[in-house]
C-alpha positions as a Markdown table, in Angstrom:
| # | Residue | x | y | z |
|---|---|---|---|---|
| 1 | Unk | 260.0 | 41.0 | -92.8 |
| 2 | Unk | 257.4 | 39.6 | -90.6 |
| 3 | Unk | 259.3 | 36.2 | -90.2 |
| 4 | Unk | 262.6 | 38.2 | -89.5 |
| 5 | Unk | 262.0 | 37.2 | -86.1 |
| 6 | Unk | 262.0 | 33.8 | -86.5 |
| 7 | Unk | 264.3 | 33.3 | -88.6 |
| 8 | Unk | 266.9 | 35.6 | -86.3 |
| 9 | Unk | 266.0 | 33.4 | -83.2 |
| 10 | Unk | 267.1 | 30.3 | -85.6 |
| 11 | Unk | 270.4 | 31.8 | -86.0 |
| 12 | Unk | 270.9 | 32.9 | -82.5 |
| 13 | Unk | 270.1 | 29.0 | -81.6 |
| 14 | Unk | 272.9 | 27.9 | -84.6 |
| 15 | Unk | 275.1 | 30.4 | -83.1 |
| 16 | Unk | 274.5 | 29.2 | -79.2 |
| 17 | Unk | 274.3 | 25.4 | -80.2 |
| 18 | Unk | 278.2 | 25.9 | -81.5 |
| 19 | Unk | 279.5 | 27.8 | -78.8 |
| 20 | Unk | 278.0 | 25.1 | -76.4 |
| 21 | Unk | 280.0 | 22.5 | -78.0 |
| 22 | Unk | 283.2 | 24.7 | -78.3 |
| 23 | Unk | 282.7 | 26.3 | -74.9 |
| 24 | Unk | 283.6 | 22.8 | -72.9 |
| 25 | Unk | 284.2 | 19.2 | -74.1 |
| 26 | Unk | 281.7 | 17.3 | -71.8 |
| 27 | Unk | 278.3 | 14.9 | -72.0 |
| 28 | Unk | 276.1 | 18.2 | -70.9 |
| 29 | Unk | 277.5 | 21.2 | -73.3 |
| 30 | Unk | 277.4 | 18.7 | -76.0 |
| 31 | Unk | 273.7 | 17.5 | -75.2 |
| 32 | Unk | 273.2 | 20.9 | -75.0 |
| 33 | Unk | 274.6 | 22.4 | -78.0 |
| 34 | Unk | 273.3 | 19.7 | -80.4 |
| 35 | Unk | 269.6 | 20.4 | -79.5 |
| 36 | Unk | 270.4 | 24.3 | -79.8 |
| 37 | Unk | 271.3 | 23.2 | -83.4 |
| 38 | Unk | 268.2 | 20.7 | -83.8 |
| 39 | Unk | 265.7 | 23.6 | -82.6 |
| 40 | Unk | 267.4 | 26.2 | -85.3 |
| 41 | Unk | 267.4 | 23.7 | -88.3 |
| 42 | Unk | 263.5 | 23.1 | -86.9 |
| 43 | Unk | 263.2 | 26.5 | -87.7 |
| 44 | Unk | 265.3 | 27.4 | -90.9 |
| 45 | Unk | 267.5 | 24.5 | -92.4 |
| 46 | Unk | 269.7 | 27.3 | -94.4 |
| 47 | Unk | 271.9 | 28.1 | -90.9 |
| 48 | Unk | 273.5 | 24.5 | -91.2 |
| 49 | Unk | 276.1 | 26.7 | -93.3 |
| 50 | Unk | 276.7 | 28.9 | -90.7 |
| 51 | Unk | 276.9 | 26.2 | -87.6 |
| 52 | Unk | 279.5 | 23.9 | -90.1 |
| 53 | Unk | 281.2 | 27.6 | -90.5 |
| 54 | Unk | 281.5 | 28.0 | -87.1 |
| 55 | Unk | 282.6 | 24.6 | -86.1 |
| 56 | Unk | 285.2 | 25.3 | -88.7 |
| 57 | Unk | 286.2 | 28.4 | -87.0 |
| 58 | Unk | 286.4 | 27.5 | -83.6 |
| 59 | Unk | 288.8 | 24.3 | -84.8 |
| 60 | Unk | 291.2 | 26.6 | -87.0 |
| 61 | Unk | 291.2 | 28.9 | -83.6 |
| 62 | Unk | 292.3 | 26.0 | -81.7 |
| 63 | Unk | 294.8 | 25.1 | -84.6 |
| 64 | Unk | 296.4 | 28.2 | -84.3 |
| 65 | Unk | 296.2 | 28.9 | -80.4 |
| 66 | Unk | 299.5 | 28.8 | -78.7 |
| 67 | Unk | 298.8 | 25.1 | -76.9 |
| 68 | Unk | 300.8 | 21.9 | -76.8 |
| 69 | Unk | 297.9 | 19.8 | -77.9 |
| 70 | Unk | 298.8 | 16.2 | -78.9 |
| 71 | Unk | 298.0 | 14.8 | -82.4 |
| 72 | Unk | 295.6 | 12.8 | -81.1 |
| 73 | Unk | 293.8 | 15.7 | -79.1 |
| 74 | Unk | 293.7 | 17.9 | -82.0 |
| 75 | Unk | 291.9 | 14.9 | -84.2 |
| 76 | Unk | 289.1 | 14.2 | -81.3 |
| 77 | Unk | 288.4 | 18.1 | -81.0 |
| 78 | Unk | 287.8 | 18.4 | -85.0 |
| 79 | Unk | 285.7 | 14.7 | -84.6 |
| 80 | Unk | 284.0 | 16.7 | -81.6 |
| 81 | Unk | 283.1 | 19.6 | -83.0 |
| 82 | Unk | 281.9 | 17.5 | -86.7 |
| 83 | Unk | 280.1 | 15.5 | -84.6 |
| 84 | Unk | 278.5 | 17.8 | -82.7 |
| 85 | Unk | 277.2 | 19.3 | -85.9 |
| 86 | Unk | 276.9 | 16.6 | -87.8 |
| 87 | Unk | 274.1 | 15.3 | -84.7 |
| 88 | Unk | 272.1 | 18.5 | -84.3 |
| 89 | Unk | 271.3 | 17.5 | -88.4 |
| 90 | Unk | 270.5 | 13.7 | -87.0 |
| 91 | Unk | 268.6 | 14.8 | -84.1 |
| 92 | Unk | 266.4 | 17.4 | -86.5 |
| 93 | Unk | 265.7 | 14.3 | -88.8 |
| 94 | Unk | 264.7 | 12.1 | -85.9 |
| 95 | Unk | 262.3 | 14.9 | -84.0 |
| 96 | Unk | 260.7 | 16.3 | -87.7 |
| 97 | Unk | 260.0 | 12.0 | -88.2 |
| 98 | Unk | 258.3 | 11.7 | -84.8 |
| 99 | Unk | 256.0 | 14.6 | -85.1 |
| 100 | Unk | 255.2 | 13.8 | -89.1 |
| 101 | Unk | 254.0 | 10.9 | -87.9 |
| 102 | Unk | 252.3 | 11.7 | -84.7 |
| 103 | Unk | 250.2 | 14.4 | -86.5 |
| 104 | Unk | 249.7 | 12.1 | -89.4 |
| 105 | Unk | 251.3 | 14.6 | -91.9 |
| 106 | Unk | 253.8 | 15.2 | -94.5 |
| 107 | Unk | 256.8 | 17.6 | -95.6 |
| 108 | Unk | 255.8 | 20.8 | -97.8 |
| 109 | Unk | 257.9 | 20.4 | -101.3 |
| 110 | Unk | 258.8 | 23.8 | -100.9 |
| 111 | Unk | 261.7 | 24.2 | -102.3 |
| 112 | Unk | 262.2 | 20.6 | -101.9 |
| 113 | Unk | 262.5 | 20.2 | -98.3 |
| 114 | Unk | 260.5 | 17.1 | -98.4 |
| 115 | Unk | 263.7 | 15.4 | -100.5 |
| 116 | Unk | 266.4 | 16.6 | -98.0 |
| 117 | Unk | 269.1 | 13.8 | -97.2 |
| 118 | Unk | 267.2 | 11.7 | -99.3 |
| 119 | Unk | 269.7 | 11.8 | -102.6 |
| 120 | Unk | 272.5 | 9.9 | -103.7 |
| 121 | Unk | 275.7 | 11.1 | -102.0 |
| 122 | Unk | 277.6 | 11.1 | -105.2 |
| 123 | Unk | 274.2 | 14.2 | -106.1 |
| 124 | Unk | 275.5 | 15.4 | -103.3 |
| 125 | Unk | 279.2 | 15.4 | -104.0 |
| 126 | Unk | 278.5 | 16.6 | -107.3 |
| 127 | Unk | 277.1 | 20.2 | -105.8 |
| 128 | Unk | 280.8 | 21.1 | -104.2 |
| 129 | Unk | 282.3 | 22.6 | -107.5 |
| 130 | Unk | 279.2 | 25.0 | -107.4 |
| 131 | Unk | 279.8 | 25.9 | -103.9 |
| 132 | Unk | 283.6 | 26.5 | -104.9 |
| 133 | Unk | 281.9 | 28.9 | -107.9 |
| 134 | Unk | 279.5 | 31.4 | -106.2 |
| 135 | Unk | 282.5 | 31.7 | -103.1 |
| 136 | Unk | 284.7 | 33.5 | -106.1 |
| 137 | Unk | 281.8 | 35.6 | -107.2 |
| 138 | Unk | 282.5 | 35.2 | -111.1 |
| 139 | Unk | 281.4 | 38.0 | -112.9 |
| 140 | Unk | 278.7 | 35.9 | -114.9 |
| 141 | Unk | 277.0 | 35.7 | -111.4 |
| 142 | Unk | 276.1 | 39.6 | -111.3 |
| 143 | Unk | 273.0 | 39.9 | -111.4 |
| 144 | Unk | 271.6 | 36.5 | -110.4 |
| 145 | Unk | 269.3 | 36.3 | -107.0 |
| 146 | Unk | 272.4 | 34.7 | -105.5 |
| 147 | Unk | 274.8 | 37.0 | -105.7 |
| 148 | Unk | 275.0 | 38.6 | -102.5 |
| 149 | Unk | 278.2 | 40.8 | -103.9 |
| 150 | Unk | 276.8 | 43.3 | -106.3 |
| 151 | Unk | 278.5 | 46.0 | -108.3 |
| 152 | Unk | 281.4 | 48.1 | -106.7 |
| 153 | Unk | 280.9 | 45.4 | -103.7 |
| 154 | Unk | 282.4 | 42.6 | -105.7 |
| 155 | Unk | 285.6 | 44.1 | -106.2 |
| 156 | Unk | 285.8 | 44.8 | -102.4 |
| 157 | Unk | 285.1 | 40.7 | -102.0 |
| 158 | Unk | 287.3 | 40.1 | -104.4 |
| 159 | Unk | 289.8 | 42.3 | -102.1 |
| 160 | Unk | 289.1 | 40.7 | -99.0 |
| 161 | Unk | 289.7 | 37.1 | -100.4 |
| 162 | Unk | 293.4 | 38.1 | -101.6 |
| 163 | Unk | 293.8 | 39.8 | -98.2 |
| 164 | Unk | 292.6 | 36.8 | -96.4 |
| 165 | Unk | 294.4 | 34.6 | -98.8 |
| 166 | Unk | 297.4 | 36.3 | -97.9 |
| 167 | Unk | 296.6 | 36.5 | -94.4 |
| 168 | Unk | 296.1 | 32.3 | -94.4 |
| 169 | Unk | 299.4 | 31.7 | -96.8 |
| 170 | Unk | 300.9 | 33.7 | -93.5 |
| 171 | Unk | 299.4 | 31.5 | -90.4 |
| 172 | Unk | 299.9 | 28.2 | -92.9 |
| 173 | Unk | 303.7 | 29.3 | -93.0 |
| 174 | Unk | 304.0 | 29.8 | -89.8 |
| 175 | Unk | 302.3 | 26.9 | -88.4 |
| 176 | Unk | 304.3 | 24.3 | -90.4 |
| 177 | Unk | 307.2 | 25.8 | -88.9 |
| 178 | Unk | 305.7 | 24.7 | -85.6 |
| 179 | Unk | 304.2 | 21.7 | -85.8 |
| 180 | Unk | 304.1 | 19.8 | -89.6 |
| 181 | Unk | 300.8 | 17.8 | -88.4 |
| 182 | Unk | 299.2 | 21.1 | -87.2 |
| 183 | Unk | 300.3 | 22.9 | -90.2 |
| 184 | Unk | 298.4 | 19.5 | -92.7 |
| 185 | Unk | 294.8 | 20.2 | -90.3 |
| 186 | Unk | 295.3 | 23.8 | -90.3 |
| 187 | Unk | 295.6 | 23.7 | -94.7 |
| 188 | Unk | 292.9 | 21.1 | -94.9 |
| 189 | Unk | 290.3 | 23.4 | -93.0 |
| 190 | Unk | 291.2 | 26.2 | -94.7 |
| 191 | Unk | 290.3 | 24.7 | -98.3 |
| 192 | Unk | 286.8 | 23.5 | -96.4 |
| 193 | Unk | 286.2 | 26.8 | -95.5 |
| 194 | Unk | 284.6 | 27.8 | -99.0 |
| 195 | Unk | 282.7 | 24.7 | -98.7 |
| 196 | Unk | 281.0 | 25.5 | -95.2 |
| 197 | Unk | 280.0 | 29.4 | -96.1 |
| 198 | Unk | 278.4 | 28.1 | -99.1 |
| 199 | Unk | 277.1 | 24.5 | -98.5 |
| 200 | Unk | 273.7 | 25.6 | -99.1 |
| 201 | Unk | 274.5 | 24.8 | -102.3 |
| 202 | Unk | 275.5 | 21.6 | -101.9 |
| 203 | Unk | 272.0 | 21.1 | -99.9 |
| 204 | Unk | 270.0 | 22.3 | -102.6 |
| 205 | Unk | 269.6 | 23.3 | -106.2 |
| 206 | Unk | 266.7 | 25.5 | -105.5 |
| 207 | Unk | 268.8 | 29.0 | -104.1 |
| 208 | Unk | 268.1 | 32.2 | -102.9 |
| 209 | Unk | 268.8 | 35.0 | -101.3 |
| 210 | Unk | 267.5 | 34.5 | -97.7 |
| 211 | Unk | 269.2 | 31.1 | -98.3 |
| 212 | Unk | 272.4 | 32.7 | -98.2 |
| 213 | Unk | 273.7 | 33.6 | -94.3 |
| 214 | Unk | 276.6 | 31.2 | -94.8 |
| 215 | Unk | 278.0 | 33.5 | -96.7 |
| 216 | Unk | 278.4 | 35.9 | -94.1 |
| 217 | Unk | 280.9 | 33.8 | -92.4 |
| 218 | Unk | 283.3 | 35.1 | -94.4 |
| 219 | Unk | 283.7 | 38.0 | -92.7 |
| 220 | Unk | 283.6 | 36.3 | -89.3 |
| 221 | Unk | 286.6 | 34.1 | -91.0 |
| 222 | Unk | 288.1 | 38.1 | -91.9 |
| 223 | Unk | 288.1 | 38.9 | -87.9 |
| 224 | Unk | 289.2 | 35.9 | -86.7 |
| 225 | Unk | 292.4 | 35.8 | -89.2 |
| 226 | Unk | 292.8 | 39.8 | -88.1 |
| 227 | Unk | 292.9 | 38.9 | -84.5 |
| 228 | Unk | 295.5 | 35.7 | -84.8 |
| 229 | Unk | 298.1 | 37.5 | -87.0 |
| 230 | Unk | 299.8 | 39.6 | -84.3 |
| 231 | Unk | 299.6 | 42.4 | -86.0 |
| 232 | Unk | 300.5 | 44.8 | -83.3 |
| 233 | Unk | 304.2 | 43.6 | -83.7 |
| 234 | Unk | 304.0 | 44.9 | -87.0 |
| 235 | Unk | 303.2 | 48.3 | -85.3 |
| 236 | Unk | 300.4 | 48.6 | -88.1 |
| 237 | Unk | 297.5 | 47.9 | -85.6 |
| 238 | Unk | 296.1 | 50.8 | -86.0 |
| 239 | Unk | 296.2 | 50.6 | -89.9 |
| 240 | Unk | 294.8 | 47.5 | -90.0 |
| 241 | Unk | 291.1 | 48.9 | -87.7 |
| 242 | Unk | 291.4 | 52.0 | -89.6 |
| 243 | Unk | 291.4 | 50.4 | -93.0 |
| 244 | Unk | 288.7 | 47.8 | -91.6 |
| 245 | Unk | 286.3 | 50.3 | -90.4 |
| 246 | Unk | 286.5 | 52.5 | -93.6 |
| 247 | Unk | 285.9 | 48.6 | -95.8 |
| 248 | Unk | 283.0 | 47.9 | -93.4 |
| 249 | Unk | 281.0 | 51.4 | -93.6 |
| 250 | Unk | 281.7 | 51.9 | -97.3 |
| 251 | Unk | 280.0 | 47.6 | -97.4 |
| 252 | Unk | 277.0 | 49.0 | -95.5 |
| 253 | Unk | 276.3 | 51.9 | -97.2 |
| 254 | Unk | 276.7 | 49.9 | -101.0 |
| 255 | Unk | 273.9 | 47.7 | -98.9 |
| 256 | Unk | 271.6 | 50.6 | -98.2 |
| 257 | Unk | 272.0 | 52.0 | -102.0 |
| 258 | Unk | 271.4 | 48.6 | -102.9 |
| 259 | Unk | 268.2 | 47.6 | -100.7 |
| 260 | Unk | 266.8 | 51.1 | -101.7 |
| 261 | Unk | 266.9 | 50.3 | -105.3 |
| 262 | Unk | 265.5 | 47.1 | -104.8 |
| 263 | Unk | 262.7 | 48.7 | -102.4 |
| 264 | Unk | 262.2 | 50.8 | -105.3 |
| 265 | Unk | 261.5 | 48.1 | -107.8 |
| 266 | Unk | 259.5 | 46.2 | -105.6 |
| 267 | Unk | 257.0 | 49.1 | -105.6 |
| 268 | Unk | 257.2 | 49.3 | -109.0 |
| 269 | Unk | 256.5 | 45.7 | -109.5 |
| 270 | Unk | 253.7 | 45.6 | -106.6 |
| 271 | Unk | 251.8 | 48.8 | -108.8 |
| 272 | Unk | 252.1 | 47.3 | -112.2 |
| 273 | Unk | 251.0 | 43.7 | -111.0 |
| 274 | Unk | 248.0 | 45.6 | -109.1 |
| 275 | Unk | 247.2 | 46.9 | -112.6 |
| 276 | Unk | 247.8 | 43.9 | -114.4 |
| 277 | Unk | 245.1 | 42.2 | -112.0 |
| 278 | Unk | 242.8 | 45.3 | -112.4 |
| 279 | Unk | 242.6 | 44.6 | -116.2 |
| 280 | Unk | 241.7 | 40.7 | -115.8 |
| 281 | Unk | 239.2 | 41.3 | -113.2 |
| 282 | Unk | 238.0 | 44.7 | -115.4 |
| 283 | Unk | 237.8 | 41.8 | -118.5 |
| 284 | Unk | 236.1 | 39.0 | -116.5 |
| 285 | Unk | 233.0 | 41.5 | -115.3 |
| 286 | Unk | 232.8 | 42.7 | -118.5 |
| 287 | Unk | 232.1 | 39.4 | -120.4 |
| 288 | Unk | 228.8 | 39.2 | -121.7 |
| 289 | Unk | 226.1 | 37.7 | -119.6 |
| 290 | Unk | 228.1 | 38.2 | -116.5 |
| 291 | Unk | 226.4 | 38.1 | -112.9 |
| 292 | Unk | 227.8 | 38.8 | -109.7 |
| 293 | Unk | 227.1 | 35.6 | -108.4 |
| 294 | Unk | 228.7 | 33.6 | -111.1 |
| 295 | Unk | 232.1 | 31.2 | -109.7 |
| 296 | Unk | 235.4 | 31.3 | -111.6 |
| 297 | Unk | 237.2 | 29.1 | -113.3 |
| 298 | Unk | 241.0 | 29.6 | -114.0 |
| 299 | Unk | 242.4 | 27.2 | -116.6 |
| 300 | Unk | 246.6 | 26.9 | -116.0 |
| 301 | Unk | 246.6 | 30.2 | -114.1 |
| 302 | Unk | 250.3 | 29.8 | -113.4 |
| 303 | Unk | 251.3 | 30.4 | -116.9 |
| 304 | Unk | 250.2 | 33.7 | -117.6 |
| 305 | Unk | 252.2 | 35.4 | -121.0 |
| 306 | Unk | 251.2 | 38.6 | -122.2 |
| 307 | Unk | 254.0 | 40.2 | -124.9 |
| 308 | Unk | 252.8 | 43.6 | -123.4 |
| 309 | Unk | 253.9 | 43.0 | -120.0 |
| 310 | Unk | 257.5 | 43.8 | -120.9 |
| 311 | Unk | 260.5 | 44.3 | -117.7 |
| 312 | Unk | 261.2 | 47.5 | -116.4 |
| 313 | Unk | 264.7 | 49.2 | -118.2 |
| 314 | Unk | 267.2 | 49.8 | -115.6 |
| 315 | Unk | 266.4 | 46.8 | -112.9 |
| 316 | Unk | 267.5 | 44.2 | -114.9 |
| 317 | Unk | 271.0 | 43.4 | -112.1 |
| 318 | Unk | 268.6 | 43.4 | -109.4 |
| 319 | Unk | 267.3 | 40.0 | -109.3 |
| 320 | Unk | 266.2 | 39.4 | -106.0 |
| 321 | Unk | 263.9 | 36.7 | -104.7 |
| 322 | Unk | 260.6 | 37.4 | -104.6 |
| 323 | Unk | 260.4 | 40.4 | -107.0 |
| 324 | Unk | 262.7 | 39.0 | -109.8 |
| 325 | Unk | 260.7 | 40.1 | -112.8 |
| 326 | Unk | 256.6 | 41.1 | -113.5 |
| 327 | Unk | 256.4 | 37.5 | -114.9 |
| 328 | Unk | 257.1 | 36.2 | -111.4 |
| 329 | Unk | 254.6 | 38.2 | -110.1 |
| 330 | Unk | 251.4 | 37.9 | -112.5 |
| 331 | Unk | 252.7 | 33.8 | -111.9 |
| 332 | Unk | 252.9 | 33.8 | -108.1 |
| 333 | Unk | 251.6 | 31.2 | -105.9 |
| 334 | Unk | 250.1 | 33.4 | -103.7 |
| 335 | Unk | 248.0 | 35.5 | -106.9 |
| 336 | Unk | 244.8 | 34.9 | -105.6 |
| 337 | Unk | 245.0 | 36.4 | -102.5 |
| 338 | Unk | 247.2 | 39.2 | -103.8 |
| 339 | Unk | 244.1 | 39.6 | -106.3 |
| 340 | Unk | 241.8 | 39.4 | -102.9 |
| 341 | Unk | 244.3 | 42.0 | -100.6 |
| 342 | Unk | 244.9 | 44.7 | -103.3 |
| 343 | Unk | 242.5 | 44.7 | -106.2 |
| 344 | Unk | 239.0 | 43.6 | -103.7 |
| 345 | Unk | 238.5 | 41.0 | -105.8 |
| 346 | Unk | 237.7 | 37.1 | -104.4 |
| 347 | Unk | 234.8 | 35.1 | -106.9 |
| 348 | Unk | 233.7 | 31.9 | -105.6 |
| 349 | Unk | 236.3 | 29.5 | -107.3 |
| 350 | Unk | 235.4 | 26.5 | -109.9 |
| 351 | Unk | 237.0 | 23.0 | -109.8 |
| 352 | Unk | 239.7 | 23.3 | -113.0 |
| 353 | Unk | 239.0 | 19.6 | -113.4 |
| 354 | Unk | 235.5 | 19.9 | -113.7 |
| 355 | Unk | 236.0 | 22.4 | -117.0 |
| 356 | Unk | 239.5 | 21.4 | -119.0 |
| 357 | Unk | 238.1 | 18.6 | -121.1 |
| 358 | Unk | 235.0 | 20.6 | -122.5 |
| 359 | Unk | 235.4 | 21.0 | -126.5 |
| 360 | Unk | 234.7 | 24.6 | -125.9 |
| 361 | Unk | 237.4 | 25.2 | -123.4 |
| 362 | Unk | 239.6 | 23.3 | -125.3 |
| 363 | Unk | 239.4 | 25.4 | -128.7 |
| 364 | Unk | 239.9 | 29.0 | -126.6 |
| 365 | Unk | 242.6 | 31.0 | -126.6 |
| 366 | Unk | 245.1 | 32.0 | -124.4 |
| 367 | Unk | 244.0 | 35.1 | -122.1 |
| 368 | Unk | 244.8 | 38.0 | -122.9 |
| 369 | Unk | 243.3 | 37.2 | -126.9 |
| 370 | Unk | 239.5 | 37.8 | -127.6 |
| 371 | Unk | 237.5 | 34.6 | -126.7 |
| 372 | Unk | 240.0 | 33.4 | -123.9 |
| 373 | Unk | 236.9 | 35.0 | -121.5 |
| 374 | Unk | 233.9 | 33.0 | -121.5 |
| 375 | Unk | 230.7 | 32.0 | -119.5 |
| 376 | Unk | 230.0 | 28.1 | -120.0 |
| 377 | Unk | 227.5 | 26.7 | -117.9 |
| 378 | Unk | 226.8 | 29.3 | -115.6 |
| 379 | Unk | 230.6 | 30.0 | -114.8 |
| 380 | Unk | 233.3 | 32.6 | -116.2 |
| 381 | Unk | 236.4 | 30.6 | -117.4 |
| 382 | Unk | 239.6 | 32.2 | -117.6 |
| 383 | Unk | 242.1 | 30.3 | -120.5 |
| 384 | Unk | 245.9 | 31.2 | -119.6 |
| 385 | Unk | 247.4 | 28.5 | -121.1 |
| 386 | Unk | 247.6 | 25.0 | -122.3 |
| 387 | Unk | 245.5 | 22.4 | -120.4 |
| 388 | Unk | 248.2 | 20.3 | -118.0 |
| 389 | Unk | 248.3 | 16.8 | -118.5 |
């Protein structure tokens, strides 16, 4: 929560960068709008989703607005909007490249944003079908940390695509009666849509759930189709709010249940990986011939096993990044300091190198077995698993 922030004031830039570019075709909004975009993808690269959902939008609005628009004016305003899009990614690339090498510095790997636009098209080409497979939310995805539909909530997804699949079979229908060229763009975006809410997916293999805001476009698609379908002639207006109101507060209050149970488990986890730490550091101070003063040596800490440090019965559907299981936890980049902030304990740290070819260390065990604690030349090393080559 304490980048929430920052990550908000990316999407409000995605947001503002589109409607810049929608707002009025000129030189300035479009200057404009794609630096909005750069500055956000600066920030947090998952919201190129949600600007390529938007730009989608705001063309199938135009699509489907009562205007005389030429062929040829139709075409340019989806090139426009693409574009506009398509440049706030170029611009990003181009200002990131400047300042790497200004400052003399590199891209993190995390999560492999150092590779980003660096594959083979045909990689990514490759990733659509899986974008195509989390938009219908199969059952096997349940579970997973990208499955933003869990439970009861599913079936209402599931319910809102047929409604909005009904709802676009409609304005496709009634479009081609129109205008036939309208009627092709209007089909075409339609079938992109899944695409843009979930081209995270095609950006990456590495997914999770903060990762996933694209997704919400779906419901911005769900308004949007509401408000073009002339209901009101139907004289079920009414209906329609009523029905979407009572969809919308039973959504958010499956969404409170479900962030309270996951709340719940993260305390859970965050208790039992305090005690799990409590025990190693109990175990290192209790070696014999320890002294205070003595450095640490942790030998492949990032593959800690222990049989007894089984997964809680009940959470196993709630999979959510970063508290997906105990394993994770113990595992964690970020272990040392967790050790430091909630069990007091920060040794002065050995060099790994300087121990993992010593016959001794070589011959222990993995921690937790007897002998995978010992003191060699004035230090405590710590075996959790094999020696990485």
């Amino acid at each position: 929560m304490f980048t929430a922030p920052y990550y908000m004031i990316s999407l409000l830039l995605a947001v503002a960068g589109v409607w810049s570019v929608n707002k009025k075709t000129s030189v300035l909004y479009f200057l404009i709008g794609v630096l909005l975009m750069s500055f956000s993808i600066g920030i947090y690269q998952a919201f190129i989703p949600v600007m390529m959902s938007l730009a989608l939008l705001c063309f199938i609005s135009r699509l489907t607005a009562e205007t005389h628009h030429k062929p040829k004016e139709l075409i340019i305003s989806g090139v426009y909007l693409a574009g506009a899009v398509i440049s706030g990614v170029l611009l990003y690339f181009v200002i990131t490249k400047f300042f790497l090498v200004y400052c003399g510095v590199s891209l993190s790997d995390y999560k492999n944003i150092n590779t980003m636009g660096k594959e083979p098209v045909s990689v990514y080409l490759s990733r659509i079908s899986t974008a195509f497979y989390h938009f219908f939310c199969t059952e096997r995805m349940i579970g997973s940390y990208t499955s933003m539909f869990p439970f009861r909530i599913r079936y209402i997804y599931i319910l809102i695509l047929l409604f909005m699949a009904i709802l676009s079979l409609r304005m496709i229908i009634k479009t081609f009666r129109k205008n036939i060229f309208r009627g092709i763009l209007l089909t075409l975006s339609m079938l992109m849509l899944p695409i843009a809410f979930n081209f995270i997916f095609v950006m990456s293999v590495s997914v999770y759930t903060l990762m996933l805001y694209g997704q919400s476009m779906l419901f911005v698609y769900l308004v949007l189709l509401i408000n073009i379908s002339e209901f009101h002639k139907l004289n079920i207006t009414r209906a329609v709010y009523a029905f979407g109101t009572a969809l919308l507060l039973f959504i958010s209050f499956s969404y409170c249940r479900y962030a309270n149970i996951n709340y719940l488990k993260v305390e859970y986890q965050q208790q039992r990986t305090i005690d799990y730490f409590t025990v190693l550091i109990t175990q290192i101070k209790s070696v014999e011939g320890y002294q205070d003063e003595m450095p640490v040596c942790y030998i492949n800490p990032r593959s800690k096993e222990d049989l007894t440090l089984k997964e809680l019965s009940g959470f196993e559907l709630f999979y959510i990044a970063p508290n997906t299981d105990i394993k994770h936890m113990v595992n964690n980049y970020a272990w040392i300091k967790f050790m430091n902030n909630w069990c007091a304990f920060s040794p002065k740290l050995a060099d790994e190198e300087d121990f993992v070819d010593l016959p001794e260390v070589i011959d222990m065990p993995y921690y937790p077995d007897d002998g995978s604690i010992k003191i060699i030349n004035d230090t405590v090393v710590v075996k959790f698993g094999p020696v990485e080559e």
